[in-house]
C-alpha positions as CSV (number, residue, x, y, z in Angstrom):
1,X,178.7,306.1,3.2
2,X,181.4,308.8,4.1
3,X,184.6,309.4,4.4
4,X,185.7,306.6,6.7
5,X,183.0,303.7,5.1
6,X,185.4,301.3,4.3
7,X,187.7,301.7,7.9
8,X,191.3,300.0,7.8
9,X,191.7,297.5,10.6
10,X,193.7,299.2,13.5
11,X,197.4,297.9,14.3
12,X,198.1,297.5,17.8
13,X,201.9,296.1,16.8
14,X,203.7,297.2,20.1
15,X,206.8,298.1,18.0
16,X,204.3,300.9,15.8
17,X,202.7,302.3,19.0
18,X,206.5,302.6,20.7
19,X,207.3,304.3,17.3
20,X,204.4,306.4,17.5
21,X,205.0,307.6,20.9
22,X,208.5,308.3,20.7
23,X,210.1,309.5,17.5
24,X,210.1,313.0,17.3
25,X,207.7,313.2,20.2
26,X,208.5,315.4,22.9
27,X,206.1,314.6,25.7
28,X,202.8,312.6,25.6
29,X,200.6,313.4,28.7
30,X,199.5,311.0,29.9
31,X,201.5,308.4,28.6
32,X,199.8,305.7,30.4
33,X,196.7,306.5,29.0
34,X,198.0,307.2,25.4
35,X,199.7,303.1,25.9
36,X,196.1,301.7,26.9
37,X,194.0,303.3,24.4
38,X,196.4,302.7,21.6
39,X,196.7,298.8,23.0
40,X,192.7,298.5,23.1
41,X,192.5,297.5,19.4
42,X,189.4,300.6,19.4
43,X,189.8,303.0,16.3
44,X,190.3,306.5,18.2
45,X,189.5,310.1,17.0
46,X,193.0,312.4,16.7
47,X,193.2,315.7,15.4
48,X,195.5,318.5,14.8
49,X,194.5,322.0,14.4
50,X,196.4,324.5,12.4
51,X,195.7,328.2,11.8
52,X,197.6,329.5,8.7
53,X,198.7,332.4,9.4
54,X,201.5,332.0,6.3
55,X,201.3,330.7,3.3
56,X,205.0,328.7,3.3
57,X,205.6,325.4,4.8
58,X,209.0,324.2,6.3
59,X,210.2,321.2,7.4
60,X,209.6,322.4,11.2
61,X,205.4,322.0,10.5
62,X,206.0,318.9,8.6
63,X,206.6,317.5,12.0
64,X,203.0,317.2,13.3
65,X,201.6,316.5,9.5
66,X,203.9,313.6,9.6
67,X,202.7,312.8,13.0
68,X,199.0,312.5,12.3
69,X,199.8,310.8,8.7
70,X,201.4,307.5,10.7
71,X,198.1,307.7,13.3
72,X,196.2,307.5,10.0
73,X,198.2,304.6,9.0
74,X,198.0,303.0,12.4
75,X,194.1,303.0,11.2
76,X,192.9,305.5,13.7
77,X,190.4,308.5,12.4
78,X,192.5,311.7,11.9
79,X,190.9,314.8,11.7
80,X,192.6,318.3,10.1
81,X,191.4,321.3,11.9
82,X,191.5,324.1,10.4
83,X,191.7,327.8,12.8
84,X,189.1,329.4,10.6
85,X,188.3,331.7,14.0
86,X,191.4,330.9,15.8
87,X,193.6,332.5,13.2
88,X,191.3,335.9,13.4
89,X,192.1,336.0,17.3
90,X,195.7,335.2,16.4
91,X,197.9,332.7,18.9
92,X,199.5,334.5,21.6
93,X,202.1,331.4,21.5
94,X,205.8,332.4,22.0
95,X,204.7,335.5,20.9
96,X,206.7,338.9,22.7
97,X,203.6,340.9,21.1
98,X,200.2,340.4,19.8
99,X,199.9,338.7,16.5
100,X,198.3,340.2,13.9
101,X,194.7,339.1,13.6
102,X,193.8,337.6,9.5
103,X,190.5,338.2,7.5
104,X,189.0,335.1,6.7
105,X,189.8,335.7,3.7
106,X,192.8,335.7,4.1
107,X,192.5,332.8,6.1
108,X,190.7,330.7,3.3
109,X,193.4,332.0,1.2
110,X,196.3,330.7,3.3
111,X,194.8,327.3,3.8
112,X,194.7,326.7,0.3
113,X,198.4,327.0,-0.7
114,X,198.7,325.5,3.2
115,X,196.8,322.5,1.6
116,X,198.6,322.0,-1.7
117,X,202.3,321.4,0.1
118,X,200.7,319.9,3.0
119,X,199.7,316.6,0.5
120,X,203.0,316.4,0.5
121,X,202.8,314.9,3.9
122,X,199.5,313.8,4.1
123,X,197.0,311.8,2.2
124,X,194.0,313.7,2.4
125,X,191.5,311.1,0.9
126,X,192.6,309.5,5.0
127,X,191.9,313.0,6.5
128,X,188.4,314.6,7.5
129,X,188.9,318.7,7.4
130,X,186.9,320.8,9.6
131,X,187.1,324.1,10.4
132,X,186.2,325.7,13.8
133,X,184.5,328.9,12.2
134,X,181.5,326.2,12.1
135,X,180.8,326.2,15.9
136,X,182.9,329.2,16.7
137,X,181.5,332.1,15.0
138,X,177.6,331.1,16.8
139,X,179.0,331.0,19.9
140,X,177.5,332.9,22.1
141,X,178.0,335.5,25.0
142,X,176.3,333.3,27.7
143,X,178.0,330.0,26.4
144,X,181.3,331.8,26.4
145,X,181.3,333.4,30.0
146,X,180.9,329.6,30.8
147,X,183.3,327.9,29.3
148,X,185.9,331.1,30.3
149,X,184.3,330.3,33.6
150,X,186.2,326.7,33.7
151,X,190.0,328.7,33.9
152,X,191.5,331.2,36.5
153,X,193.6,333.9,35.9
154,X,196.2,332.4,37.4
155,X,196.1,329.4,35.2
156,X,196.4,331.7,32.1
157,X,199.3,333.6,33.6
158,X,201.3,330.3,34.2
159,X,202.3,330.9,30.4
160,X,205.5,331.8,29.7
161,X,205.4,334.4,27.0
162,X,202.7,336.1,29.2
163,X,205.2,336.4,32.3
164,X,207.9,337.5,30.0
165,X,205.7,340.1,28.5
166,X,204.6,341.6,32.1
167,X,208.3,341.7,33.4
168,X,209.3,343.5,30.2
169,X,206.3,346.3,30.9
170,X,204.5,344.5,27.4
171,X,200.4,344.7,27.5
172,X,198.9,341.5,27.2
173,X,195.3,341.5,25.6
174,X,192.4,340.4,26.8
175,X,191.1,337.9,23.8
176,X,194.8,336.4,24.2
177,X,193.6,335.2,27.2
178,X,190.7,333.7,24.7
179,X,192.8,332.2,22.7
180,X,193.3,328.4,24.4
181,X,189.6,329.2,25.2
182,X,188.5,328.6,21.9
183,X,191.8,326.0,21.0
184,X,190.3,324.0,23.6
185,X,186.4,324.0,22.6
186,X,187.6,322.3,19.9
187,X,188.3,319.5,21.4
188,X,185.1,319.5,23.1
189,X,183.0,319.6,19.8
190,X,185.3,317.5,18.0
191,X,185.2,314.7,21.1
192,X,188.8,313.4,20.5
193,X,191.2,311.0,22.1
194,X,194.3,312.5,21.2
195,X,194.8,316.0,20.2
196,X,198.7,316.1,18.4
197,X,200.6,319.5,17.9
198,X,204.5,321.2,18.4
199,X,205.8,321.8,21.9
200,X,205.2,325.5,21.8
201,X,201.1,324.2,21.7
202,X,201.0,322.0,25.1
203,X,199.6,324.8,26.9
204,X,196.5,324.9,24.6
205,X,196.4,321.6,24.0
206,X,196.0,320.6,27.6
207,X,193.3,323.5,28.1
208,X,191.3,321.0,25.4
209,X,192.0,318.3,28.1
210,X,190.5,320.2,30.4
211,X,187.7,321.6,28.9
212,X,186.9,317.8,28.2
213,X,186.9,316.6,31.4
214,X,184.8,319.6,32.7
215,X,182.4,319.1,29.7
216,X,181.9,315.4,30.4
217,X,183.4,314.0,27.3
218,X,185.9,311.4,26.4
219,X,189.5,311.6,28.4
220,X,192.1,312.9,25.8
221,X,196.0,312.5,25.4
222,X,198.0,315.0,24.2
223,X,201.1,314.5,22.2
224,X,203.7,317.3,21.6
225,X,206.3,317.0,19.1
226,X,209.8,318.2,18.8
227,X,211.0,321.6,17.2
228,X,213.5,321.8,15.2
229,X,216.2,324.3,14.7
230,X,216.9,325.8,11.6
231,X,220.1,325.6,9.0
232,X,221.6,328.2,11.8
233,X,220.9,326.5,15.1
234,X,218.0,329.2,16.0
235,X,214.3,328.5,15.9
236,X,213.5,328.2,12.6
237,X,211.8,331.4,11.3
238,X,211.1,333.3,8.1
239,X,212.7,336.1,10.1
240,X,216.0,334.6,10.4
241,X,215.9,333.0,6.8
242,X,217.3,329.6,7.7
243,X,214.3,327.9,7.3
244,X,213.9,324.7,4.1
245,X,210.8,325.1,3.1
246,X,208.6,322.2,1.6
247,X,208.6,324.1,-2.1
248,X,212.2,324.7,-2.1
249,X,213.5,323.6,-5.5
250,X,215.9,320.8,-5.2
251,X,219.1,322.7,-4.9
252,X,217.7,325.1,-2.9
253,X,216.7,322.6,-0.1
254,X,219.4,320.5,-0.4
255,X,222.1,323.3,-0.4
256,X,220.2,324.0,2.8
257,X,220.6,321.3,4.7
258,X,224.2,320.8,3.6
259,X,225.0,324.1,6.1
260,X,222.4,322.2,9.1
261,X,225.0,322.5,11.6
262,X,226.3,319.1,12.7
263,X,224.6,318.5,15.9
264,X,221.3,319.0,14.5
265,X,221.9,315.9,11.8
266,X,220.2,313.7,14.3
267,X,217.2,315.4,15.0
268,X,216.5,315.9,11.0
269,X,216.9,312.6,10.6
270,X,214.6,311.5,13.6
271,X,211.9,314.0,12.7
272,X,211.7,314.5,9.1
273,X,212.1,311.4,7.7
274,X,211.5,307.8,7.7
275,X,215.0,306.9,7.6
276,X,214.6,303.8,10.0
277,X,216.6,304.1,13.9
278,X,219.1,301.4,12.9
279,X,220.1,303.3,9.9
280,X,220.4,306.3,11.4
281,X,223.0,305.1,13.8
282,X,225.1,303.9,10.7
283,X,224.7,307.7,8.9
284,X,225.8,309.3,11.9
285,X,228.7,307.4,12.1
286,X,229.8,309.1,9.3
287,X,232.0,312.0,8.4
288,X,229.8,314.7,9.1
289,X,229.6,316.1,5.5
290,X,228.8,312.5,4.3
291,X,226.0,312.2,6.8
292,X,224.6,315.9,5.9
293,X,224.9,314.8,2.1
294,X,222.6,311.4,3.2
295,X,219.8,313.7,5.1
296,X,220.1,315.8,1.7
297,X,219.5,313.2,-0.7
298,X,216.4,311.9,1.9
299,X,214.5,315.2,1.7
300,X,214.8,316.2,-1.7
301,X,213.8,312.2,-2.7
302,X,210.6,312.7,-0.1
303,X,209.9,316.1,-1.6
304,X,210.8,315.5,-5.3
305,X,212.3,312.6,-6.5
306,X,215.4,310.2,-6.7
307,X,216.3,311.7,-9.9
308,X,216.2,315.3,-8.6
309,X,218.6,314.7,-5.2
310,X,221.0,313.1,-7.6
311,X,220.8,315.9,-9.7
312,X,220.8,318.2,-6.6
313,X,223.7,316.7,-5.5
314,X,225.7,317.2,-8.7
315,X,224.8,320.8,-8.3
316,X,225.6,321.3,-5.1
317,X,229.2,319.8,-5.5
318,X,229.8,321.4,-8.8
319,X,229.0,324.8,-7.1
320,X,230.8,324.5,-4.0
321,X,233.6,322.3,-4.3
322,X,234.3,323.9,-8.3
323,X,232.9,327.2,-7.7
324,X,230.2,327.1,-10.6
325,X,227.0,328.0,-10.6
326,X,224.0,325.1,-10.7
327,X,222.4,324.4,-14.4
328,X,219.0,324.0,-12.9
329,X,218.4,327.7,-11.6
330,X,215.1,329.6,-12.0
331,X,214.4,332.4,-14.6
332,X,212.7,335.6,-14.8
333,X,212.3,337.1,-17.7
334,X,212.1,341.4,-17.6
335,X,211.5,344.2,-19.4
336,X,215.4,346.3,-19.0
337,X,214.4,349.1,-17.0
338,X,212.5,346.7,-14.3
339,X,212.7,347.1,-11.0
340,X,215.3,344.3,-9.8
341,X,213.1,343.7,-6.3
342,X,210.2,343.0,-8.6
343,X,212.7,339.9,-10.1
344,X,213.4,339.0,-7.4
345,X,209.7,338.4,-6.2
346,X,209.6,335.3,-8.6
347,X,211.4,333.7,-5.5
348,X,208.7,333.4,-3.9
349,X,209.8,335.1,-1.1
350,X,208.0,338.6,0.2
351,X,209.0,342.0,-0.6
352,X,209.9,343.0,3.2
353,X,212.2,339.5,3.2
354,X,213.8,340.6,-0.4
355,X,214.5,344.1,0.8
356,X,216.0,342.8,4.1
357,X,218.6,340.3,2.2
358,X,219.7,343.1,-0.1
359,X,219.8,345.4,3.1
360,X,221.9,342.7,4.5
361,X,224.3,342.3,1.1
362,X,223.3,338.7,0.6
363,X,222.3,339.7,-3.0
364,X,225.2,340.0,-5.5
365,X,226.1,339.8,-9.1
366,X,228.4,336.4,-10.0
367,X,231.4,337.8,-11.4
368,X,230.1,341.4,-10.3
369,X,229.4,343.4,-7.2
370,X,227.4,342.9,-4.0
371,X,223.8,344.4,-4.6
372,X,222.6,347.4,-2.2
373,X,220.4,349.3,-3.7
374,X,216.6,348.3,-2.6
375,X,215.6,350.8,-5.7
376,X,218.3,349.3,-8.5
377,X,216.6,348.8,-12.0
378,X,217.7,346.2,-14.2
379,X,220.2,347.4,-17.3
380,X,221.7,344.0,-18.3
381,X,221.5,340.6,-17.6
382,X,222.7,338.7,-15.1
383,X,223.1,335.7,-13.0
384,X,222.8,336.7,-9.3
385,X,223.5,334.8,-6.2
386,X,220.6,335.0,-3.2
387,X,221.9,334.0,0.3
388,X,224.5,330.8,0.8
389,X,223.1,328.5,-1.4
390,X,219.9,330.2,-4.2
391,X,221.0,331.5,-7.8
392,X,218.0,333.6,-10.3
393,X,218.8,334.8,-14.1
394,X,217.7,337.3,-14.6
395,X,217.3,337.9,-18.6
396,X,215.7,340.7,-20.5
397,X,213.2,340.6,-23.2
């Protein structure tokens, strides 16, 4: 019978659509048609479309997957796009350069680690998965020249990072200009109501909107949700290492989001949990480090268990209020001689971002001396501390 054979009756509880619309939702345009076809009792079609370009989640993507879960649970058809082509073109979004375009290999690749912490989030047995390599890659010249025939130039220059890039003398290339092109002939073939995604995607998004309209299909919303900062107030990037990553171990991620600065508490809260309004009025009535320790002890329960936030939490306040190190820590196992950057990989982090923390001395020895040396072999064993808040042993056969 399919996927959706036996279909969950659809809620149209005022209080659920307000939540729906609101909580960690940046803008919904249009709202008033978003309210009247969520009130209509009718089972609509929403999708989000990802292209994974990495192979780490963090808490800032677990936004939108959070997002189209409650839709799901609402009892509306969800639908996972997956940039099978998109990713190959690479999103020009808030980019100050091109992005690297991916194989599909490495695509295919990517979405499968993508998949495993996104279930996480998301119930996939509620989920239909499609990827756009299945009406993108037969496309052809004539049909493109008339969708691209639906834009101007001027429209596609309205984007920020593209006016940013021609002020700073940047080159702009062509098949970024294809980019929402493509983004939004997916919502054409996929015929949705709502298309969901970040803030940084509501150019894109409404180019679906318009390529609906223009394609006769069925009007769309689109809902943008919020981004979040990471652990250092900027945008949360591999790049700046301050991002808490889905996979983080338990005292990883909830060290982490002890050193969230205080005015981001709120949005954490809002965003990446479930933690309901009321109660987040009383937690952030709190001390600020008893309202950090809260959000902590959320996340690592969502993302692991009860047991392992209490454990966490022991950790992190045996480490930072006795100055010991945590009892739970990974360990790599080497032969002496090894290459200490090659330890380090069991991290899970990627050579470039290992050689750029010991660049920046975030690497040391407890009870030794700071690490410096990229090429430093290991000769004994150690315990060494990574960053603010990760620990590795480091033993030898």
């Amino acid at each position: 019978m399919g996927l959706f054979s036996r279909k969950p009756e659809v809620s149209t509880d005022e209080k659920a659509i307000d939540e729906l619309l609101t909580r960690g939702v940046e803008n919904v345009i249009p709202k008033d048609l978003a309210i009247k076809k969520l009130k209509s009792g009718e089972r609509l079609r929403i999708y989000l479309g990802i292209d994974p370009t990495g192979a780490k989640l963090h808490l800032g993507h677990s936004v939108p997957l959070r997002k189209l879960q409650a839709f799901a649970q609402m009892g509306h058809e969800v639908v996972f796009l997956v940039g099978s082509f998109t990713a190959m073109i690479g999103d020009p979004t808030g980019r100050d350069a091109a992005r690297e375009p991916l194989t599909a290999q490495k695509v295919r690749e990517n979405f499968d680690t993508y998949k495993r912490q996104a279930q996480k989030i998301l119930d996939f047995s509620q989920v239909e998965i499609r990827y756009n390599d299945e009406w993108l890659a037969p496309l052809t010249l004539e049909k493109l020249i008339r969708l691209a025939g639906t834009f101007t130039v001027q429209q596609m220059l309205e984007r920020d990072m593209f006016q940013k890039r021609m002020q700073e003398g940047k080159p702009i290339s062509l098949h970024e200009f294809l980019y929402p092109l493509m983004v939004g002939y997916d919502s054409v073939v996929l015929d949705v109501d709502c298309e969901l995604g970040g803030s940084d995607q509501e150019f894109n998004m409404l180019a679906g909107r318009h390529l609906q309209k223009a394609q006769g299909k069925r009007d769309k919303f689109v809902l943008t949700t919020k981004l979040i900062e990471g652990t250092d107030g900027r945008k949360m990037s591999k790049t700046y290492d301050n991002c808490v990553y889905i996979e983080d171990v338990p005292s990883d991620m909830y060290g982490k989001l002890m050193s969230v600065k205080d005015e981001l508490i709120q949005t954490y809260l809002e965003v990446a949990t479930s933690v309901p309004r009321k109660e987040i009025e009383t937690i952030l009535a709190l001390h600020p480090k008893e309202a950090k320790m809260r959000l902590a002890r959320e996340l690592v329960s969502m993302y692991h268990s009860t047991d392992a936030a209490s454990a966490a939490e022991k950790n992190f306040t045996d480490t930072f209020s006795r100055g010991e190190v945590p009892q739970d820590i990974p360990e790599v196992i080497v032969e002496k001689g090894s290459l200490l950057l090659d330890a380090l990989a069991v991290l899970g982090d990627s050579k470039s971002e290992l050689r750029r923390l010991i660049e920046q001395g975030a690497v040391s020895e407890i009870g030794g001396q700071t690490v410096r040396d990229i090429g430093r072999h290991v000769e004994h064993e150690m315990t060494l501390r990574i960053g603010k808040h990760r620990f590795l042993k480091v033993t030898i056969k």
